[in-house]
C-alpha angles and dihedrals in degrees: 000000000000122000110243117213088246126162112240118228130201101287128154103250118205139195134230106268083229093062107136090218091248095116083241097122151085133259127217131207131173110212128157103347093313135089106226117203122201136164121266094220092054110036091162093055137094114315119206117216126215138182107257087236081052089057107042089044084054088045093045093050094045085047090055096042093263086150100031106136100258086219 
């Protein structure tokens, strides 16, 4: 994945359901064929643009243990 200079229009951000509360996330957005990532402490900050297949492939290897410590 590899961030993309990318303007970043009105869109309604969201949160994981699972955020602890301790402005320590990310947000996620979904605007014009792409899923656009930003940090939560810094909204007005630099946004990161992925393709939508690039995404789910990220969430569906978080969601099997694809980034687990192997410790």
């Amino acid at each position: 994945m590899s961030p993309m200079d990318v303007e970043v229009p009105a869109v309604n951000w969201r949160k994981a359901g699972r955020s602890v509360g301790n402005g320590a996330c990310v947000e996620v957005a979904s605007a014009s064929a792409r899923v656009l990532v930003r940090d939560s402490v810094n909204p007005s900050g630099t946004a990161i643009a992925y393709a939508p297949e690039a995404w789910q492939a990220f969430i569906g290897s978080t969601k099997t243990g694809g980034f687990d410590s192997l410790s």
